[in-house]
PDB file of N, CA, C and O in Angstrom, chain B, residues numbered from 101:
ATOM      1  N   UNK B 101       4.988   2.680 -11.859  1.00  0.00           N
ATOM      2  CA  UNK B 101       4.631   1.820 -10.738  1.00  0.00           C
ATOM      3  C   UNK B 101       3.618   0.786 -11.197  1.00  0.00           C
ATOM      4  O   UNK B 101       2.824   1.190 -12.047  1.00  0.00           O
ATOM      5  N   UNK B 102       3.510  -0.343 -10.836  1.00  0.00           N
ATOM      6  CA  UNK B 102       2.655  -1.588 -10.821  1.00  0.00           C
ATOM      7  C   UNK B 102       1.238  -0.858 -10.283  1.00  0.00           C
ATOM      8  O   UNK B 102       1.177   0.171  -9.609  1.00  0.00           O
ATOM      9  N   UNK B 103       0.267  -1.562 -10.702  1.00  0.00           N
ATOM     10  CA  UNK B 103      -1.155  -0.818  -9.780  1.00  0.00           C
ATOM     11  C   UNK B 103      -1.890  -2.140 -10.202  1.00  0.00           C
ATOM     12  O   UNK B 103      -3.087  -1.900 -10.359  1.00  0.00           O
ATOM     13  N   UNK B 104      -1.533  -3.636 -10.470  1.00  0.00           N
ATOM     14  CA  UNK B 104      -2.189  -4.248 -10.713  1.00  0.00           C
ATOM     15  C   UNK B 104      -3.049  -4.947  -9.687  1.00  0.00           C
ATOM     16  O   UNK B 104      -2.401  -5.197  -8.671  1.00  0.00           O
ATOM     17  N   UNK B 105      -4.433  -5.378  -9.635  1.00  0.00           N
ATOM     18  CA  UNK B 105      -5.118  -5.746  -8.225  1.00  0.00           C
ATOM     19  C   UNK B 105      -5.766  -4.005  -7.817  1.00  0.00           C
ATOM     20  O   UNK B 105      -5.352  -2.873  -8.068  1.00  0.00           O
ATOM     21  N   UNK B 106      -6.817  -4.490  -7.167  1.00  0.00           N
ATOM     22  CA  UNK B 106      -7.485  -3.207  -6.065  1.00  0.00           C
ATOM     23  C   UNK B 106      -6.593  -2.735  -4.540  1.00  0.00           C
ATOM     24  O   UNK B 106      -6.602  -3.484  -3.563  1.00  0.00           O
ATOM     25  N   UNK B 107      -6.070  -1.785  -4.541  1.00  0.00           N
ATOM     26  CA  UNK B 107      -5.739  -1.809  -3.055  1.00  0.00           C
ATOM     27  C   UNK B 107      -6.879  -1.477  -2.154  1.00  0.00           C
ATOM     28  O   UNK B 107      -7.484  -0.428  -2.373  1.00  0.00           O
ATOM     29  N   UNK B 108      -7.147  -2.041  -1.430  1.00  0.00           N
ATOM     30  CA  UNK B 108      -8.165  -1.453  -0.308  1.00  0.00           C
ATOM     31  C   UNK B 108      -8.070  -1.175   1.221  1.00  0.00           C
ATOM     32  O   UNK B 108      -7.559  -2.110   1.838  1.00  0.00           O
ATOM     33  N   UNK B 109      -8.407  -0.215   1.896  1.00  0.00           N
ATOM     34  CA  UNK B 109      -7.879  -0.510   3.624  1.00  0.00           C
ATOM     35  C   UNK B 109      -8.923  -1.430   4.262  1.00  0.00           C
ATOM     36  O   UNK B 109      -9.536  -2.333   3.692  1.00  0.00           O
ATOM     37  N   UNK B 110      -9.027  -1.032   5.601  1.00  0.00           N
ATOM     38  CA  UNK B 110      -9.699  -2.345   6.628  1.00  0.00           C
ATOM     39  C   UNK B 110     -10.741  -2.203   6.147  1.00  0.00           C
ATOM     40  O   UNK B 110     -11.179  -3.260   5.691  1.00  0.00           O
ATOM     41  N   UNK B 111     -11.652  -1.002   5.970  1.00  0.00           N
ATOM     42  CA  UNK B 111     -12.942  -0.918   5.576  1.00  0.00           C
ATOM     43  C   UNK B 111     -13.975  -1.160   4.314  1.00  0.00           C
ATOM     44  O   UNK B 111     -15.197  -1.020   4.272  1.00  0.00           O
ATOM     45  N   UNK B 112     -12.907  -1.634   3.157  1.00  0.00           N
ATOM     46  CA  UNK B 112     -12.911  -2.064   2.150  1.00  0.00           C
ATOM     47  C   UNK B 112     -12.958  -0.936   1.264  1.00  0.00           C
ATOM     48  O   UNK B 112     -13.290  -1.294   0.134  1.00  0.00           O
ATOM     49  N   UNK B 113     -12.652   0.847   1.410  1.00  0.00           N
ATOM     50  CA  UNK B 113     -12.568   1.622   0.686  1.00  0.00           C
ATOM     51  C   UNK B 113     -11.469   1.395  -0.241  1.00  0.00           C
ATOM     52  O   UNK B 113     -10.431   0.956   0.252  1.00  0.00           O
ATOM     53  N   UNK B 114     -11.503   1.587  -1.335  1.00  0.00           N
ATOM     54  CA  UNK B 114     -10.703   1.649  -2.611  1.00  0.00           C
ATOM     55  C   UNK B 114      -9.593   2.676  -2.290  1.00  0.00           C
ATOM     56  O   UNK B 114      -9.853   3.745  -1.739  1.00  0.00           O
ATOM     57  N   UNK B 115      -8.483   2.349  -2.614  1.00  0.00           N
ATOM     58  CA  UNK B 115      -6.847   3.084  -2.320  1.00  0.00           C
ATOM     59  C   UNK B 115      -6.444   3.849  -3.156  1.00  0.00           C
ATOM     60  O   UNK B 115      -5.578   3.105  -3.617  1.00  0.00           O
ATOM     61  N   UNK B 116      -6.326   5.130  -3.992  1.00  0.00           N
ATOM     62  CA  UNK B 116      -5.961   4.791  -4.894  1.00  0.00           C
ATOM     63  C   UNK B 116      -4.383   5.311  -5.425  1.00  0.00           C
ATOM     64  O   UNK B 116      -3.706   4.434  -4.889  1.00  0.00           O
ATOM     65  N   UNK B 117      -3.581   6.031  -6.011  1.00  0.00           N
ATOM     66  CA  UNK B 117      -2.008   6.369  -5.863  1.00  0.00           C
ATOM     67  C   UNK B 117      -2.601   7.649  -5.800  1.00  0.00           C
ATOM     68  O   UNK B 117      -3.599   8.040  -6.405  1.00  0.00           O
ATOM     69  N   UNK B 118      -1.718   8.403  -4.821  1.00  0.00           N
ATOM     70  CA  UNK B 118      -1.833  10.136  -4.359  1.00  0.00           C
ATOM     71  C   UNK B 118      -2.649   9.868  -3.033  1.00  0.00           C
ATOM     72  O   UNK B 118      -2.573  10.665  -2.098  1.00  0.00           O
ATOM     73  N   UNK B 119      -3.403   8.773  -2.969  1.00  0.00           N
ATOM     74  CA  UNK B 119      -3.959   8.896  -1.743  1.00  0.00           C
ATOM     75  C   UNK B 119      -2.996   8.875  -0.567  1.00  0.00           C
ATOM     76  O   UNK B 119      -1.929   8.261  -0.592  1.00  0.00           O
ATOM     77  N   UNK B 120      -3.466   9.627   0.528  1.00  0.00           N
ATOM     78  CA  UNK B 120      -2.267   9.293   2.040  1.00  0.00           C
ATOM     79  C   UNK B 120      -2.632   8.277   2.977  1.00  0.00           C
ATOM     80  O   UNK B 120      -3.798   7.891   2.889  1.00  0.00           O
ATOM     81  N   UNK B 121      -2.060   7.861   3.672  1.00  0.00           N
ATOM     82  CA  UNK B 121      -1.998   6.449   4.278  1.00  0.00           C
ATOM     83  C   UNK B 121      -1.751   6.715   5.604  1.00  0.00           C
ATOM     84  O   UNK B 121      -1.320   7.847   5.827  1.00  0.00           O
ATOM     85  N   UNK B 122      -1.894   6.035   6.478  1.00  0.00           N
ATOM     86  CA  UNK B 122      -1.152   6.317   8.033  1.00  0.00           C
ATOM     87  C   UNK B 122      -0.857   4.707   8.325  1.00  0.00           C
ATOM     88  O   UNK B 122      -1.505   3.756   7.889  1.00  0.00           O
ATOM     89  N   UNK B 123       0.309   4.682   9.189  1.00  0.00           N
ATOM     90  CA  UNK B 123       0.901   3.774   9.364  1.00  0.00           C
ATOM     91  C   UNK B 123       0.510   3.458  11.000  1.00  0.00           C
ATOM     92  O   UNK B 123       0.049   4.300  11.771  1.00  0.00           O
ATOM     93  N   UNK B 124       0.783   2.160  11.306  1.00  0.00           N
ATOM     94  CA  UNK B 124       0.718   1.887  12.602  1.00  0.00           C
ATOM     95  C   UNK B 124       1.275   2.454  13.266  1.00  0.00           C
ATOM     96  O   UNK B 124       0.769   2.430  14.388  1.00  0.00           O
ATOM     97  N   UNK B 125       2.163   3.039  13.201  1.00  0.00           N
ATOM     98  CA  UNK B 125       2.566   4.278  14.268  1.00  0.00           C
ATOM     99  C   UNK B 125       2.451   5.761  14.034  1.00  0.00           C
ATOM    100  O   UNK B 125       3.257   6.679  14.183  1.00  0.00           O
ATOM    101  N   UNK B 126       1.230   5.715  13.629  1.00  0.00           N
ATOM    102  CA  UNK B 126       0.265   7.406  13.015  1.00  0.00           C
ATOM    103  C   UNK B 126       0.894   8.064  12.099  1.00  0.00           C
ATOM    104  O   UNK B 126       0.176   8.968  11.671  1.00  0.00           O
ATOM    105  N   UNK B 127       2.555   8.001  11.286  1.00  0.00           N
ATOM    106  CA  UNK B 127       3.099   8.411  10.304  1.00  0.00           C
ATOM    107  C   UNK B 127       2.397   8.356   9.010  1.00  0.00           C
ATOM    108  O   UNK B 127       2.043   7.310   8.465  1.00  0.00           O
ATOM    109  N   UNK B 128       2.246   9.366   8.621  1.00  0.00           N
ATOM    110  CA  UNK B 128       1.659   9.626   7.102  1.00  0.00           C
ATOM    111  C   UNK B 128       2.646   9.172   5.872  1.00  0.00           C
ATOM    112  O   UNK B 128       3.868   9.266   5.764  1.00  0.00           O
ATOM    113  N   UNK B 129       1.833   8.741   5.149  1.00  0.00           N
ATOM    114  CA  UNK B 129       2.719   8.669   3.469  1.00  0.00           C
ATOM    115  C   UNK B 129       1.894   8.963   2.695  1.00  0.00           C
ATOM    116  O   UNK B 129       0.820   9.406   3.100  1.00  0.00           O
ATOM    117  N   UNK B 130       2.121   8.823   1.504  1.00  0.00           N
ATOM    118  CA  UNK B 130       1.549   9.329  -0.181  1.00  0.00           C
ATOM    119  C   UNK B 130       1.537   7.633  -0.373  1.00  0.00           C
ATOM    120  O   UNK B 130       2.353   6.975   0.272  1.00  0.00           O
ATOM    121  N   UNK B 131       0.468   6.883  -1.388  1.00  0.00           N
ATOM    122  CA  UNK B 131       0.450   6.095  -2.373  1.00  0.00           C
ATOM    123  C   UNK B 131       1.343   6.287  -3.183  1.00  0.00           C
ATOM    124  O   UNK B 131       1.547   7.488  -3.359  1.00  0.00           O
ATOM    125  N   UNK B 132       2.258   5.330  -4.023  1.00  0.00           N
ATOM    126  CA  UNK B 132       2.962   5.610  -5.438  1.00  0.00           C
ATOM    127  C   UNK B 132       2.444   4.326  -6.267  1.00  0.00           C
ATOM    128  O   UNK B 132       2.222   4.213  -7.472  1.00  0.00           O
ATOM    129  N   UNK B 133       2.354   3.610  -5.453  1.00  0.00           N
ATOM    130  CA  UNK B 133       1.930   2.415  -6.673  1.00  0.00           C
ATOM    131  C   UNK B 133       1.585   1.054  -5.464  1.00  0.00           C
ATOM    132  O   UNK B 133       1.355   1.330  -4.287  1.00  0.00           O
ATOM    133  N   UNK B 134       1.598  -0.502  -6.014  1.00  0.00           N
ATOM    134  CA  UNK B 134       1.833  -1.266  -5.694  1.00  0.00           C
ATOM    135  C   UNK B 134       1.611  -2.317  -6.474  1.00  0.00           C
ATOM    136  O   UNK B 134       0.771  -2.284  -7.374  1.00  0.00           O
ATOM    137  N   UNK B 135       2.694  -3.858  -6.079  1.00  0.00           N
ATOM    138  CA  UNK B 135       2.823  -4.857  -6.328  1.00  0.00           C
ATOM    139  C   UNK B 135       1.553  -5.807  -6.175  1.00  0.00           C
ATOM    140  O   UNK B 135       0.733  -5.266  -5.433  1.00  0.00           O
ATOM    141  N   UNK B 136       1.277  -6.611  -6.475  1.00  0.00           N
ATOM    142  CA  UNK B 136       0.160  -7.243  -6.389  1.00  0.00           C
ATOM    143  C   UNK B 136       1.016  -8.760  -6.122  1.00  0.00           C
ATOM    144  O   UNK B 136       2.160  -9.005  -6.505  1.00  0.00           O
ATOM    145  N   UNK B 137       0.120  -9.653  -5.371  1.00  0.00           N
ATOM    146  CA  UNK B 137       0.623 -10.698  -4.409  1.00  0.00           C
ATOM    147  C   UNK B 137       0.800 -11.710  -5.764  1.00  0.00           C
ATOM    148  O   UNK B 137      -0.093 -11.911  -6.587  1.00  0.00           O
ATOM    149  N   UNK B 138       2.119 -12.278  -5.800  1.00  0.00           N
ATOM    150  CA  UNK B 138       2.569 -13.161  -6.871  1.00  0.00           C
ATOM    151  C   UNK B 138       2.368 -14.582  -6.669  1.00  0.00           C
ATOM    152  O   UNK B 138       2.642 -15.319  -7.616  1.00  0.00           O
ATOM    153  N   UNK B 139       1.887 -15.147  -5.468  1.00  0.00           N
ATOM    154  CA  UNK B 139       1.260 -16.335  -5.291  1.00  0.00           C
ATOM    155  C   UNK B 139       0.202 -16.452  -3.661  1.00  0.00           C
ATOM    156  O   UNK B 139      -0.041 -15.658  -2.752  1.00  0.00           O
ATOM    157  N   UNK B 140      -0.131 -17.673  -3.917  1.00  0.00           N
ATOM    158  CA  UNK B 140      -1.219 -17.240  -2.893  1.00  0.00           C
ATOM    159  C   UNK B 140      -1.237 -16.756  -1.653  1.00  0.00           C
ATOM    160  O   UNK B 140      -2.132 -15.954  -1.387  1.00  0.00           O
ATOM    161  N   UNK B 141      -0.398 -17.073  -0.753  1.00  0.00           N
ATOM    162  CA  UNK B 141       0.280 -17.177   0.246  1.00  0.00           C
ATOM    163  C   UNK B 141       0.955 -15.452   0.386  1.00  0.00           C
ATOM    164  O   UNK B 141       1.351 -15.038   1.476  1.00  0.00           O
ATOM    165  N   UNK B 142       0.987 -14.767  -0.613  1.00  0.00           N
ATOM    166  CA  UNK B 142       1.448 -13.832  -0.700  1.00  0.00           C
ATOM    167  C   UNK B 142       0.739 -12.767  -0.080  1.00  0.00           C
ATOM    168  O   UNK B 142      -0.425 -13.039   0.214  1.00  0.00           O
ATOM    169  N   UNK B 143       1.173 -11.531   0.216  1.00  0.00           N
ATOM    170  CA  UNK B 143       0.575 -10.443   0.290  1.00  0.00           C
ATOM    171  C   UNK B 143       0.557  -9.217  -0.475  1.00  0.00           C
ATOM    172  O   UNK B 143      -0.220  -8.263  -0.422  1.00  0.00           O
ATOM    173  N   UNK B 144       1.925  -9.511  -1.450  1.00  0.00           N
ATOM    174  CA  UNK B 144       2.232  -8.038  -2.090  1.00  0.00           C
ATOM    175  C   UNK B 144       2.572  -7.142  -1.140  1.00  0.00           C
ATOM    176  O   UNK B 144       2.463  -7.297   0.077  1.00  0.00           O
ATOM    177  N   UNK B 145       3.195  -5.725  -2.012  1.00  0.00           N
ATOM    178  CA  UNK B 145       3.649  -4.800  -1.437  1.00  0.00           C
ATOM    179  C   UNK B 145       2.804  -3.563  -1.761  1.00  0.00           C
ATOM    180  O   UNK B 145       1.868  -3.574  -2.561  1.00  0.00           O
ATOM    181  N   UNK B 146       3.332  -2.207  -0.878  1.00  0.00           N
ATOM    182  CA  UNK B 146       2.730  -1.250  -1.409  1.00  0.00           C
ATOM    183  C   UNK B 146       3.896  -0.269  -1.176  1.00  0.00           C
ATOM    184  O   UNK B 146       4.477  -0.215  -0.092  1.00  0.00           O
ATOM    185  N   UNK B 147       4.289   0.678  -2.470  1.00  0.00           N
ATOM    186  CA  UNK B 147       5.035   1.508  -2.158  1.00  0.00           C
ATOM    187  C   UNK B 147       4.853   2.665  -1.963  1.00  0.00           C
ATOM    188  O   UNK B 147       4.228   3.078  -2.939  1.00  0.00           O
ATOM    189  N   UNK B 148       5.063   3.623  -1.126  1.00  0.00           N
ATOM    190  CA  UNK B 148       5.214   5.374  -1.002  1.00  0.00           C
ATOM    191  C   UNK B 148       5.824   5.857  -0.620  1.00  0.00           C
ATOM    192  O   UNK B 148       6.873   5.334  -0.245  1.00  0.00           O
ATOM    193  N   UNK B 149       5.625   6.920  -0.492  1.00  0.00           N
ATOM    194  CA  UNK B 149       6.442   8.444  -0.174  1.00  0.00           C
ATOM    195  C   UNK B 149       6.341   8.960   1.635  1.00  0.00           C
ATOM    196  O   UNK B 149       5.433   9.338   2.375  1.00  0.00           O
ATOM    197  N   UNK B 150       7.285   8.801   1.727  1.00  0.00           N
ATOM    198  CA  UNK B 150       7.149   8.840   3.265  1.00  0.00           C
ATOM    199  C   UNK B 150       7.652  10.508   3.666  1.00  0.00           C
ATOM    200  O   UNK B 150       7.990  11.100   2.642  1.00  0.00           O
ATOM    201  N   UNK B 151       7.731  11.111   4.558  1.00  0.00           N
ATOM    202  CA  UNK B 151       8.472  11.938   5.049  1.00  0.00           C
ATOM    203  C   UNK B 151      10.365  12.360   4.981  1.00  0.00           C
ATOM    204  O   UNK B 151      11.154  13.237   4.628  1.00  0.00           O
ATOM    205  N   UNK B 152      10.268  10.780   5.706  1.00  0.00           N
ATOM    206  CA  UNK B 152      11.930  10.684   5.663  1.00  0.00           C
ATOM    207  C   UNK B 152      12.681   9.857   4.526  1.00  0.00           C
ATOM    208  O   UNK B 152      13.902   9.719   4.597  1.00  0.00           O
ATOM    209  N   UNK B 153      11.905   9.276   3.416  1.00  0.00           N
ATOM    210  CA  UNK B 153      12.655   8.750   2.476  1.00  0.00           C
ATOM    211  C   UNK B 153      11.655   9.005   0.811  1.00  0.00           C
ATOM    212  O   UNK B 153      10.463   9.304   0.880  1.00  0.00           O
ATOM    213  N   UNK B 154      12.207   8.869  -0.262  1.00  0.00           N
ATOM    214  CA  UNK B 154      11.800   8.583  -1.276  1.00  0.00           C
ATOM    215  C   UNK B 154      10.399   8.350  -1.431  1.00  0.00           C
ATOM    216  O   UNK B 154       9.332   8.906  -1.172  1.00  0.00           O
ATOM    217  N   UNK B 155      11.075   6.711  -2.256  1.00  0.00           N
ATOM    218  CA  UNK B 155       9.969   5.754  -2.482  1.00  0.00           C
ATOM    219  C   UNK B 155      10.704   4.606  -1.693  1.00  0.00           C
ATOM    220  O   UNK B 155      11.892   4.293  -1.772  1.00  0.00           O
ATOM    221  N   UNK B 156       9.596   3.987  -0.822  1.00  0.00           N
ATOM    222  CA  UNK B 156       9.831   2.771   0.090  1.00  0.00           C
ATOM    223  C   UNK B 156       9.134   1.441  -0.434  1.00  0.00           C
ATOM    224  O   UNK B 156       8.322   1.538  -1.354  1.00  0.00           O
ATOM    225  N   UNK B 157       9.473   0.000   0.212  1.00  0.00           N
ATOM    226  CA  UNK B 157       8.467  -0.650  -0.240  1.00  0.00           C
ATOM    227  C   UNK B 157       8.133  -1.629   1.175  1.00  0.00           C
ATOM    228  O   UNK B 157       8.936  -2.340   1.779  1.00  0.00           O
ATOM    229  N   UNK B 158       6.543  -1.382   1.499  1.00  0.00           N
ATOM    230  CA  UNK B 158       6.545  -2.427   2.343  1.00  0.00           C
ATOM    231  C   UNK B 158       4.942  -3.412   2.513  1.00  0.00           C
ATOM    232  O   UNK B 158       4.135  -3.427   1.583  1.00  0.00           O
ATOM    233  N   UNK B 159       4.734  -4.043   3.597  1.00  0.00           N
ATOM    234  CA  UNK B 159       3.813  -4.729   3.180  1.00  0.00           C
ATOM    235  C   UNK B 159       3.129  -3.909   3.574  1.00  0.00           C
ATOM    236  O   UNK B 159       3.373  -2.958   4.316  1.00  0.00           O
ATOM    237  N   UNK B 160       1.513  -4.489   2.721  1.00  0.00           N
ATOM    238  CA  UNK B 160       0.563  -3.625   2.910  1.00  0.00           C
ATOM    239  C   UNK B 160      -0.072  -3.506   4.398  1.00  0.00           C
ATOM    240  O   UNK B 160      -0.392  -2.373   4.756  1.00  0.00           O
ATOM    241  N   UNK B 161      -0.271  -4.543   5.255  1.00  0.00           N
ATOM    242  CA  UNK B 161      -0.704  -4.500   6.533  1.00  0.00           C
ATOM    243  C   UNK B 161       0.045  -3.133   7.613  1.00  0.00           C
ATOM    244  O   UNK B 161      -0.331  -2.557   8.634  1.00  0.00           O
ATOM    245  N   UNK B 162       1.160  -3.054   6.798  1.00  0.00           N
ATOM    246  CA  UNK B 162       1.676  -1.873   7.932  1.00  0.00           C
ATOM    247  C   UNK B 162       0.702  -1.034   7.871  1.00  0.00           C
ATOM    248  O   UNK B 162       0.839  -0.301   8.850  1.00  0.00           O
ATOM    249  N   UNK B 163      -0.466  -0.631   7.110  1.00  0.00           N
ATOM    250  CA  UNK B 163      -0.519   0.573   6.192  1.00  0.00           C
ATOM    251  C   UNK B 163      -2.030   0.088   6.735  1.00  0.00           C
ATOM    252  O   UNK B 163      -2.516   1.211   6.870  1.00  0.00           O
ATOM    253  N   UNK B 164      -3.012  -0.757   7.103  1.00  0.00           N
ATOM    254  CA  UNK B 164      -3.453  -1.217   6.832  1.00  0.00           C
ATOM    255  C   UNK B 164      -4.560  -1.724   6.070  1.00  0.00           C
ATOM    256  O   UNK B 164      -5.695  -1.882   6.518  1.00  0.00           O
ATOM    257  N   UNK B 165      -4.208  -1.954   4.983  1.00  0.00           N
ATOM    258  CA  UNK B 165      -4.126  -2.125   4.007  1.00  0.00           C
ATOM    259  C   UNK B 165      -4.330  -3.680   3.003  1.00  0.00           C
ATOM    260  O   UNK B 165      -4.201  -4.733   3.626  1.00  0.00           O
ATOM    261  N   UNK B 166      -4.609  -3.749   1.639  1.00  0.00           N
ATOM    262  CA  UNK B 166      -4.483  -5.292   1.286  1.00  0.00           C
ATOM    263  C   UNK B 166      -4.483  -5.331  -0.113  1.00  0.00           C
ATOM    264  O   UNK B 166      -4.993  -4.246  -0.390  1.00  0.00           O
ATOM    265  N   UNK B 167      -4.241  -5.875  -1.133  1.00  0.00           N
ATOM    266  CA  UNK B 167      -4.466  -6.068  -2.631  1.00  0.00           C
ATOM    267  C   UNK B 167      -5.213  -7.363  -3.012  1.00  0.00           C
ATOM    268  O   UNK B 167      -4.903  -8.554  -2.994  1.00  0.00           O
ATOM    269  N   UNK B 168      -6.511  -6.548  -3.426  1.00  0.00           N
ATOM    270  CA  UNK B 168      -7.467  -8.000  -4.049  1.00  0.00           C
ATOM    271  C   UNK B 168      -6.797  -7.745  -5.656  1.00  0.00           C
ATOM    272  O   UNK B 168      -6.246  -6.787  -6.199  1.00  0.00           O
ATOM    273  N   UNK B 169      -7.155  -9.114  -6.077  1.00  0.00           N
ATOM    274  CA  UNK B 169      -6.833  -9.595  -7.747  1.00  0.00           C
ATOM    275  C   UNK B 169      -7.677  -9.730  -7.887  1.00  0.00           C
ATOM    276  O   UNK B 169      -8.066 -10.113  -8.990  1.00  0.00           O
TER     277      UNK B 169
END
């Protein structure tokens, strides 16, 4: 997995992979990695482990969530 950039949530705590996440609709996941935003305008992704699937990929705000460079 990519881990390039800091992930951080709203509070500016550090993210890091294995950590769990809750989603805007209180669903839990696992960290696996993430994309880091490829231009400015960007946000990047973050991928994990959800309940009902694999590995997913979505933006980080679901999560909420963000990737500093």
């Amino acid at each position: 997995m990519y881990t390039e950039g800091v992930l951080k949530n709203s509070e500016g705590k550090v993210i890091n992979v294995g950590d769990e996440v809750i989603d805007f609709r209180g669903e839990k996941a696992i960290v696996k990695g993430w994309i880091a935003p490829y231009k400015v305008n960007s946000t990047g992704r973050v991928i994990v482990k959800t309940k009902e699937f694999n590995e997913m990929e979505y933006f980080p705000s679901v999560y909420g969530l963000h990737i500093e460079i």
